[in-house]
C-alpha positions in Angstrom: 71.6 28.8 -20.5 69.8 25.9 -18.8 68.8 28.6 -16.1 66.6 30.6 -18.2 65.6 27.6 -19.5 64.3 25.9 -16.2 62.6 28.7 -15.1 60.8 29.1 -18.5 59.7 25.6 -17.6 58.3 26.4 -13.9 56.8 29.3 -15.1 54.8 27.3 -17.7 54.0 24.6 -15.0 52.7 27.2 -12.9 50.7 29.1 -15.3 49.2 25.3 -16.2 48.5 24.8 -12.9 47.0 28.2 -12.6 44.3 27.2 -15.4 43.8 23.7 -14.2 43.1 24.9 -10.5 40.6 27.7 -11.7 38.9 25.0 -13.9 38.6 23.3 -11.0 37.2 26.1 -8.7 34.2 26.5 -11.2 32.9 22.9 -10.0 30.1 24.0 -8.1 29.1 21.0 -6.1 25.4 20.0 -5.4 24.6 21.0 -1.4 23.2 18.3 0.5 20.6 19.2 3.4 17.7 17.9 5.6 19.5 14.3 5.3 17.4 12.0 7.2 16.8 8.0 8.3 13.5 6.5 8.4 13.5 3.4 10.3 11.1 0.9 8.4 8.5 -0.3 10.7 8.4 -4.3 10.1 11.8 -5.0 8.2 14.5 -4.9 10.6 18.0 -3.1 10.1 15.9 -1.4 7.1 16.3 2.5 7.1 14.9 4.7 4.4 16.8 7.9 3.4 15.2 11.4 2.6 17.5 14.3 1.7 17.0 17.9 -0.2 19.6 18.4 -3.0 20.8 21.6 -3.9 22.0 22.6 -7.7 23.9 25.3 -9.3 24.2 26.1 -12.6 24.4 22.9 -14.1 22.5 19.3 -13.5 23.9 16.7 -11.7 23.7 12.8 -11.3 23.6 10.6 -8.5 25.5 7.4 -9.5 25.9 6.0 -6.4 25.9 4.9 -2.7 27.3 3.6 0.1 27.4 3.0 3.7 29.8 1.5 6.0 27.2 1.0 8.0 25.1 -1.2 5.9 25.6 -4.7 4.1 23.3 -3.0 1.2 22.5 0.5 0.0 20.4 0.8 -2.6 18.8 3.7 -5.1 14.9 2.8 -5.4 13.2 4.8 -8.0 9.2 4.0 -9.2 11.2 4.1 -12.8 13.8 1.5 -11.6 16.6 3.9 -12.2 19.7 3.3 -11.0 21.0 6.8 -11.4 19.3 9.8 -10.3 19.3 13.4 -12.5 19.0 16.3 -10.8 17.9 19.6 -12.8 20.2 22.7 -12.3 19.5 25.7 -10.3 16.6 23.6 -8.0 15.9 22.0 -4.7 14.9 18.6 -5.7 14.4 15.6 -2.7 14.5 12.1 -2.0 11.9 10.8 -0.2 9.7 8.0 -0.1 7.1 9.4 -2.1 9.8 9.4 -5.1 13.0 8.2 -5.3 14.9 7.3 -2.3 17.7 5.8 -0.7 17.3 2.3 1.1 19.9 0.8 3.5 19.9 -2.8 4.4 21.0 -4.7 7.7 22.0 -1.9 9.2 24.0 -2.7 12.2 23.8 -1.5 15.6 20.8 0.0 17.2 18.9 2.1 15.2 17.5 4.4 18.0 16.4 7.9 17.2 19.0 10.2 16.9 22.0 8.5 15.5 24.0 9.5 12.8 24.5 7.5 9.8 27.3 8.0 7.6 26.6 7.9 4.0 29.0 8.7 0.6 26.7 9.8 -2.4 29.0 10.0 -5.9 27.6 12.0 -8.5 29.0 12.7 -11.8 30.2 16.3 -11.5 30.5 16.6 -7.9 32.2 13.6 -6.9 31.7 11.7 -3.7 29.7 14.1 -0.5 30.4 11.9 2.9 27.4 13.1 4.4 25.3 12.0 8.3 21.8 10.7 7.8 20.0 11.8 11.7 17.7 8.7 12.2 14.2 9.8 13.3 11.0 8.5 15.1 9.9 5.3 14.2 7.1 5.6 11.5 3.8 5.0 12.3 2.4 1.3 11.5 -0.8 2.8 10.7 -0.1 5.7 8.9 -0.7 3.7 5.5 -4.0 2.9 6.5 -5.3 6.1 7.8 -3.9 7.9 4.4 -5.8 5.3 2.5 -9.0 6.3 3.8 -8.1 9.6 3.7 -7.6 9.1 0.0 -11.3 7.2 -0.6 -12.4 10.6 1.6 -11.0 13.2 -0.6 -12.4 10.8 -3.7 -15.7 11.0 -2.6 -15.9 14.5 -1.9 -17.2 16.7 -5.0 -16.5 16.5 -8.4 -13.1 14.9 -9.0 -10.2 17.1 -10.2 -9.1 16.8 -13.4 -5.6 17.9 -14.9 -3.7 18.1 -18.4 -0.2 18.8 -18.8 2.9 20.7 -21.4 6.1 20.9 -22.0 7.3 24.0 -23.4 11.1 25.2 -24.1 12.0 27.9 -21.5 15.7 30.5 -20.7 18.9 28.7 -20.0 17.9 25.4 -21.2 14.7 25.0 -18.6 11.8 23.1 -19.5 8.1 25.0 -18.4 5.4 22.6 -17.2 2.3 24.6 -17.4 -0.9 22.5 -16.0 -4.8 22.9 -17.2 -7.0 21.9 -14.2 -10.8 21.4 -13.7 -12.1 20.9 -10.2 -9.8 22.0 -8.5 -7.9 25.2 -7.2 -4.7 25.6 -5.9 -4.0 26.8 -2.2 -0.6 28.9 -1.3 1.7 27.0 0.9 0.3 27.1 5.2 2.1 26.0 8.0 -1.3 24.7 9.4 -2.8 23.3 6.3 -6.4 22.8 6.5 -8.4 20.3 3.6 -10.5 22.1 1.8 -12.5 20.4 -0.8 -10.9 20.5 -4.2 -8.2 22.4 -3.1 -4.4 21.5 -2.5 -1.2 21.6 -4.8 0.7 19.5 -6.7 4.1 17.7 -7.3 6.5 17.6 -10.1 8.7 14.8 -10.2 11.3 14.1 -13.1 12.0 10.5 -13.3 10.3 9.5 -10.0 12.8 12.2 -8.5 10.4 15.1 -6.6 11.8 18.4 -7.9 9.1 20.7 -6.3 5.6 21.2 -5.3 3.1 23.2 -7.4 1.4 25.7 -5.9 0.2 27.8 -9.2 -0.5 26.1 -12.9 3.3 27.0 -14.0 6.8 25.7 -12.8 10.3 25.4 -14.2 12.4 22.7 -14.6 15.9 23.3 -14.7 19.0 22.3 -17.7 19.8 19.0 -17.8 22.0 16.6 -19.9 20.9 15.1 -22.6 18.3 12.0 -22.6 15.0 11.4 -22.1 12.9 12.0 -19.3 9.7 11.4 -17.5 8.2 14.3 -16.0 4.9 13.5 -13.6 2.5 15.8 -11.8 0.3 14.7 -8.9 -2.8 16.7 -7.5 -2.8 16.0 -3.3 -5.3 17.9 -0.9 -3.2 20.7 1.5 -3.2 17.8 3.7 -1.0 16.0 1.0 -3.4 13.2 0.5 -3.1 12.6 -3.7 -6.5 13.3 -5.0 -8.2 10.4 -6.8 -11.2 10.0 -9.8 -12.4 7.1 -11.8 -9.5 6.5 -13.5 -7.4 6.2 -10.2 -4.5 9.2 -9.2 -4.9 12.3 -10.9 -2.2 12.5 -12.5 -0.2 13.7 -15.8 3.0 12.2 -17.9 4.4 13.5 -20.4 7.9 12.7 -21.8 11.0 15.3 -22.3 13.1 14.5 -25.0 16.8 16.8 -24.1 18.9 17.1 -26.8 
């Protein structure tokens, strides 16, 4: 008797395992790309990370960070998140326009070219052990030359002007739909040229860039619930942000996800 019995048992276990290994299997885990290092000009051992995050069918969150090659990683965010949502079925980045990641006292030379190991932990995904490529030292005087770029592209013409909704879109996506005055958007050019009150726009959710605009409509995709701030920028083709007498032109709105 205890034979039939047994194998009723390891049949059970493996049909149990069966289920728990296909539950598994439908984890469809974010894909990291275009990871890269930013040496800080001025703070030494400082390196900035960029990277493009890839969703599936459901959002994901960044919850943390590490390095063995830094004494401090960090997750800056212009909202002073510590975790970072990413919207399902998009291509959001990190970058230093946005949200980033910051490493501190990184050891070693930090010479173009080196790989730096990183481990990002998100909630669905788990941890992705990923290589940050460092890349040319940034230019000291970038700042300045996009600051007078900006007063440039201020002074030129009558200032753009923007308004922004939220409306309830398919699959649990959220449609931003812009309303614009002075300006006109431009479709995407390897060699951008600035055009007077033309350019594009990003979208970022929490400080997080999810895309740039390049028509008055985008989608943001399903995410948990919370509540979220969703910003829209208006830069030149030459990614300069465009300016008026109120400072960036700019919309926020808030998303309530329930």
């Amino acid at each position: 008797m205890r034979a039939p019995i047994v194998i009723a048992c390891l049949s059970i276990l493996l049909v149990v395992g069966i289920l728990i290994w296909r539950g598994m299997a439908k984890v469809d885990p974010v894909g990291l790309s275009q990871i890269t290092a930013q040496p800080v000009m001025g703070e030494s051992g400082v390196v900035h990370v960029g990277l493009t995050v890839e969703t599936g069918d459901a959002a994901d969150v960044l919850i943390d960070v590490t390095s063995p090659a830094a004494s401090e990683v960090l997750i800056v965010s212009p909202l002073n998140k510590t975790q970072l949502t990413f919207p399902a079925r998009g291509t959001p980045a990190l970058s230093e326009d946005g949200s980033y990641i910051r490493l501190v006292d990184v050891e070693g030379e930090i010479s173009e070219g080196r790989l730096i190991p990183l481990t990002l932990t998100f909630l669905r995904s788990g941890e992705q052990s990923v290589r940050a490529r460092v890349g040319m030292n940034a230019d000291p005087h970038a700042k300045h030359r996009a600051m007078a770029a900006m007063a440039e592209v201020a002074s030129e013409g009558p200032a753009p002007e923007m308004r922004m909704a939220l409306e309830p879109a398919a699959n649990g996506a959220t449609l931003v739909r812009l309303e614009v005055e002075n300006f006109t958007f431009d479709p995407d050019s390897e060699t951008p040229e600035h055009v007077p009150g033309h350019g594009h726009a990003h979208l970022y959710l929490d400080g997080v860039k999810v895309q740039r605009m390049y028509g008055t409509e985008a989608l943001i995709g399903a995410l948990p619930s919370g509540t979220f701030e969703v910003r829209v920028d208006l830069n030149s083709n030459l990614h300069v942000p465009y300016r008026n007498a109120d400072g960036l032109v700019r919309a926020v709105e808030t998303l309530v996800v329930e």
